[in-house]
C-alpha positions in Angstrom: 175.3 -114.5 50.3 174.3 -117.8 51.7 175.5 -120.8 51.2 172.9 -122.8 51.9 169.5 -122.4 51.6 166.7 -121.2 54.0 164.8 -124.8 55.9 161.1 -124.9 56.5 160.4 -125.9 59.8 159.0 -129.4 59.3 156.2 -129.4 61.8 154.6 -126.5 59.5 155.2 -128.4 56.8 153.9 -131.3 57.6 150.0 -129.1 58.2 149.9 -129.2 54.5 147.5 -131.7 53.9 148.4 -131.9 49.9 151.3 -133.9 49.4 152.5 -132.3 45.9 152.0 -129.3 47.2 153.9 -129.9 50.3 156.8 -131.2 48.0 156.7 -127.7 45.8 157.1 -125.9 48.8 160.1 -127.4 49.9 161.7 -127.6 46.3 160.9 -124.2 45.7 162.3 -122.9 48.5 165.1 -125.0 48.1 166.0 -123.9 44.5 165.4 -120.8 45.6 168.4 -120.5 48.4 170.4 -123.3 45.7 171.1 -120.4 43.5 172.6 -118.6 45.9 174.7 -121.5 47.0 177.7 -122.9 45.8 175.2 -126.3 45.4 174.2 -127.0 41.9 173.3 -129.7 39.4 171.8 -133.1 39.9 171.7 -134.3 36.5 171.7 -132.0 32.5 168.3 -130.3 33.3 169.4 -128.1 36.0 171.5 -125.5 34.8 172.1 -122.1 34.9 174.2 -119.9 32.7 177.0 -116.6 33.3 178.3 -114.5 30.7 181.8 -115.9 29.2 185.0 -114.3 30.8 188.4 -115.0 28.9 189.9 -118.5 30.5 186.6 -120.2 30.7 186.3 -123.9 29.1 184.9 -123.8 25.7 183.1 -127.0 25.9 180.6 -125.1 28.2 180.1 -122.6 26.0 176.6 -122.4 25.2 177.1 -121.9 21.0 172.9 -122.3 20.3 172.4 -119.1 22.4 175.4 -117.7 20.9 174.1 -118.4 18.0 170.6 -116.9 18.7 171.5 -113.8 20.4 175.4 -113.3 19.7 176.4 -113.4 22.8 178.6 -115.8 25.1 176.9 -117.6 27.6 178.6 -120.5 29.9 176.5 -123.4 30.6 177.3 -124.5 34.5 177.0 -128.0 35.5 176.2 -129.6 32.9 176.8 -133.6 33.7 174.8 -136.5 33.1 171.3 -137.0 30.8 167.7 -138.3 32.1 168.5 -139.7 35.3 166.5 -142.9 36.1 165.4 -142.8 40.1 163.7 -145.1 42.0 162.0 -144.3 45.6 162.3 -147.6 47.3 159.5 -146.3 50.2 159.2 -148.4 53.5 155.4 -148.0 55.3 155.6 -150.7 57.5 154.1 -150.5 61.3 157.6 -149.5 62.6 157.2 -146.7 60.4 153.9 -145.5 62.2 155.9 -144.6 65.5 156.0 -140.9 66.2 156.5 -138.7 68.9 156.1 -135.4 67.2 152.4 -134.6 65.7 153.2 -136.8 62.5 155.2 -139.9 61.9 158.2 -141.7 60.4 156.1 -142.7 57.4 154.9 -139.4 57.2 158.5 -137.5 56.6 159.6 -140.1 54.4 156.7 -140.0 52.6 157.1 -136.2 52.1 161.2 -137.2 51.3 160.1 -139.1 48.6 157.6 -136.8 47.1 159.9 -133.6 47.5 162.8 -136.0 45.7 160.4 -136.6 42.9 159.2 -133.2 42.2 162.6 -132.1 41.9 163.6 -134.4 39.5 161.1 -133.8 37.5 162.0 -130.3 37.4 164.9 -132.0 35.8 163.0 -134.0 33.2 164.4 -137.2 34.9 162.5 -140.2 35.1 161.1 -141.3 38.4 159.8 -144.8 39.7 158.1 -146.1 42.8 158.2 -149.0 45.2 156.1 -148.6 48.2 156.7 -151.4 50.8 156.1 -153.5 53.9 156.0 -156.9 54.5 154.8 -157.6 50.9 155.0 -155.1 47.6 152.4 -152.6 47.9 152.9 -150.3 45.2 154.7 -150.1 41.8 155.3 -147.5 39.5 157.9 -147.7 36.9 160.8 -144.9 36.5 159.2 -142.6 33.5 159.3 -139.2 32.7 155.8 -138.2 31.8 152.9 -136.0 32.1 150.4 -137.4 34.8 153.7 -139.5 35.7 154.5 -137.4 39.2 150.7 -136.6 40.1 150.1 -140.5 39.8 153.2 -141.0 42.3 151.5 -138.8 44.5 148.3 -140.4 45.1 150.2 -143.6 45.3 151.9 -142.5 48.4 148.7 -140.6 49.4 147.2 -144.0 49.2 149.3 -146.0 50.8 149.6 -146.7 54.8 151.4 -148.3 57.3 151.0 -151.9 57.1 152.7 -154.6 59.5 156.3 -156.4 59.1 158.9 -155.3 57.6 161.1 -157.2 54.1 163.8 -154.7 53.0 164.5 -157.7 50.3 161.7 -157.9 48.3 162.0 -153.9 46.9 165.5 -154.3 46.5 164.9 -157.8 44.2 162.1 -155.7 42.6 164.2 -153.0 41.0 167.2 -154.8 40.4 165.7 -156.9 38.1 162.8 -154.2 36.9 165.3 -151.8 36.2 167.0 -152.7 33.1 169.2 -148.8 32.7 171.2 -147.6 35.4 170.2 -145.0 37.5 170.0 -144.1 41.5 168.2 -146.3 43.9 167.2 -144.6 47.2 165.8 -146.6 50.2 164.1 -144.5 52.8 163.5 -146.4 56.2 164.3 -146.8 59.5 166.3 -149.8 58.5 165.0 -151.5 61.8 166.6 -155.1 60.7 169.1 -157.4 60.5 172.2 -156.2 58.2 173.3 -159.7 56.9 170.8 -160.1 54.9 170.1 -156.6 53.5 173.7 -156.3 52.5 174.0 -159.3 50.1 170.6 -157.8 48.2 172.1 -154.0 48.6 175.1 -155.8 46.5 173.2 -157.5 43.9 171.5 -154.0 43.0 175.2 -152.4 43.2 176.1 -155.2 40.7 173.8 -154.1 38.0 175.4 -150.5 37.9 172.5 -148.7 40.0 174.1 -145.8 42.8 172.5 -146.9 45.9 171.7 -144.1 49.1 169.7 -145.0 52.0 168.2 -142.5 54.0 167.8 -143.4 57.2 164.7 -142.2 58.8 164.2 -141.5 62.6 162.6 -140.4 65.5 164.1 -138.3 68.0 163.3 -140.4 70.5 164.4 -143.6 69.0 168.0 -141.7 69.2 167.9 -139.8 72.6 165.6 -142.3 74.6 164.4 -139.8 76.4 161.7 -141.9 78.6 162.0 -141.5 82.3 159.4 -143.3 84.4 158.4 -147.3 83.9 155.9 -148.1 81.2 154.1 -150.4 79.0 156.1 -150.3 75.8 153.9 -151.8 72.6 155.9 -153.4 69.8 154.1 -152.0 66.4 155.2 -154.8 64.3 154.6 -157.9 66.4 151.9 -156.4 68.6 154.0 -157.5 71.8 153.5 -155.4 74.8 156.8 -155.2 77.3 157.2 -153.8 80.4 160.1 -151.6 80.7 161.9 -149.6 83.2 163.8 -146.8 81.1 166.2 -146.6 84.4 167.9 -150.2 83.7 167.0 -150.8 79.9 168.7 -147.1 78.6 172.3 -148.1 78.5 171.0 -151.6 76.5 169.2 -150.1 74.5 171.6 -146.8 73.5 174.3 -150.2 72.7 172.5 -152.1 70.5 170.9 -149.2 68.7 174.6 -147.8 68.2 176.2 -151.2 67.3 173.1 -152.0 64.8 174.2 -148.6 63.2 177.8 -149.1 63.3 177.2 -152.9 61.1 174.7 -150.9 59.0 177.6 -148.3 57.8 179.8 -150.7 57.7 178.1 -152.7 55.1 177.2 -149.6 53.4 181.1 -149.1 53.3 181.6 -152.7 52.0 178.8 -151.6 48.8 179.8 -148.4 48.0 176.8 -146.9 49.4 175.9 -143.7 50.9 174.2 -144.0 54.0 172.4 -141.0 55.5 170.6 -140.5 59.0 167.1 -138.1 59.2 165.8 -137.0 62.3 162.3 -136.4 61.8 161.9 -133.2 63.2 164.8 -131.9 61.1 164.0 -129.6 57.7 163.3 -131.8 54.6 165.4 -129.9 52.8 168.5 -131.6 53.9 167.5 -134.6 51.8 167.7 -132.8 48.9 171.1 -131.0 50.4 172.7 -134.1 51.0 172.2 -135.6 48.0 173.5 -132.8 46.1 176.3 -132.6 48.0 177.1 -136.7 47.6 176.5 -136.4 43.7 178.8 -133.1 43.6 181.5 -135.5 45.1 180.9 -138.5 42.6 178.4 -140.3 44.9 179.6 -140.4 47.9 179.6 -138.3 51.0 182.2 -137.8 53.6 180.5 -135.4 56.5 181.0 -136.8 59.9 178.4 -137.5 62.2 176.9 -134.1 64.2 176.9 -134.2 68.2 173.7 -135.3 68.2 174.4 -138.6 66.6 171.9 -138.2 64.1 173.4 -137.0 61.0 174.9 -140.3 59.7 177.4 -140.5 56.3 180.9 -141.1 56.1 
């Protein structure tokens, strides 16, 4: 038995041109190795039942079916109803960088369509914020039919534009969002913390569970440029002349102290804070936030020797 479930290599994934369709593979594959897994439940629509055996809580007892077929059936995981979600999506420039054959943008893209599929496997009502230096797209959290295809095409749609305001989104659904529900920011989180903490607190103050996942580029976290070159700066257009020799140490210490004040103000909110390579499986999205919501919301895996895999 496994325990967890099979990945999908994300460069083949990413050759789906179809963005639903790229989602349903990964969700189906997922739920597939999920029942074999000791991984279960997001919210009251995923559940699976196992005959009664003598000791088993009685509140789980599913008495319709009982009823039906006169036989004892234990509902598993049963928890909360009609989640309310919000993908808080950033496509700005910095999101455009990729060394592999597709992009940050791309792969959260994909995170947030493969997020949204499966919840609406769950019946649980899905909104959209698409983002860059100004609101690009809004759709509110509804469960729906045409709901999910419409989120689709609105991240089909949309592309990288230029700066970056993580504000705006977050000010967007805290006061859009009048129910409670789970708030997840996918971006590479490329700027200052001050400010992003004080709005990440105003939207923990109105009840929402916040996650952030992080996404990044293998060679934003291993640096691995050897010979001097002409770096281009995608949001401000600035070109700089680097030698990779002198600027690596600098560069590996900002980029690790930048993370170290971003989990710390995730710390300081109550928020789980995740960190996707690019070229790592999909699936783990959907793995890690099953795992944090199994444990009430928060997550305590330790970082793997690569540095990548952020959480607390």
């Amino acid at each position: 038995m496994s325990a967890r479930p099979a990945f999908i290599d994300p460069a083949a994934l990413m050759r789906i041109r179809n963005l639903e369709l790229r989602a349903k593979s990964v969700v189906e594959g997922f739920m597939s190795g999920l029942h074999r897994s000791p991984y279960h439940g997001f919210s009251v629509e995923f559940t699976e039942y196992r005959q009664y055996v003598p000791g088993d809580d009685l509140r789980y007892l599913d008495w319709r079916r009982f009823a039906r077929s006169d036989r004892e059936y234990i509902k598993r995981f049963e928890d909360e109803t009609n989640l309310r979600a919000w993908m808080l999506v950033d496509l700005s420039r910095s999101m455009g960088f990729g060394s592999l054959a597709y992009n940050k943008a791309e792969y959260a893209k994909t995170v947030a369509a493969t997020l949204a599929y499966f919840l609406s496997l769950q019946r649980d009502a899905t909104g959209l914020i698409t983002f860059d230096q100004t609101l690009k797209e809004y759709l509110p959290a509804r469960f729906r039919p045409g709901h999910l295809h419409r989120l689709m095409m609105c991240l089909e749609r949309s592309t990288a534009g230029t700066g970056t305001d993580l504000i705006a989104p977050l000010d967007q659904v805290a006061q859009m969002a009048s129910k409670r529900g789970l708030v997840v920011l996918l971006s590479d989180m490329l700027a200052p913390v001050a400010d992003l903490e004080r709005n990440l607190g105003y939207v923990r103050s109105r009840g929402h569970e916040v996650a952030i996942l992080r996404i990044l580029d293998p060679a934003e976290l291993d640096f691995p440029f050897d010979q001097p070159a002409m770096f281009h700066d995608l949001e401000s257009g600035r070109e700089l002349y680097v030698d990779p020799q002198s600027a690596r140490a600098t560069y590996q210490e900002k980029f690790r102290a930048h993370q170290a004040d971003l989990q710390q103000a995730c710390d300081r909110q109550g928020i789980t804070l995740y960190t996707l390579r690019t070229d790592e499986p999909v699936e783990r999205s959907l793995f890690d936030l099953l795992s944090a919501r199994m444990r009430g919301g928060r997550t305590t895996r330790r970082a793997s020797s690569t540095g990548a895999r952020g959480g607390r």
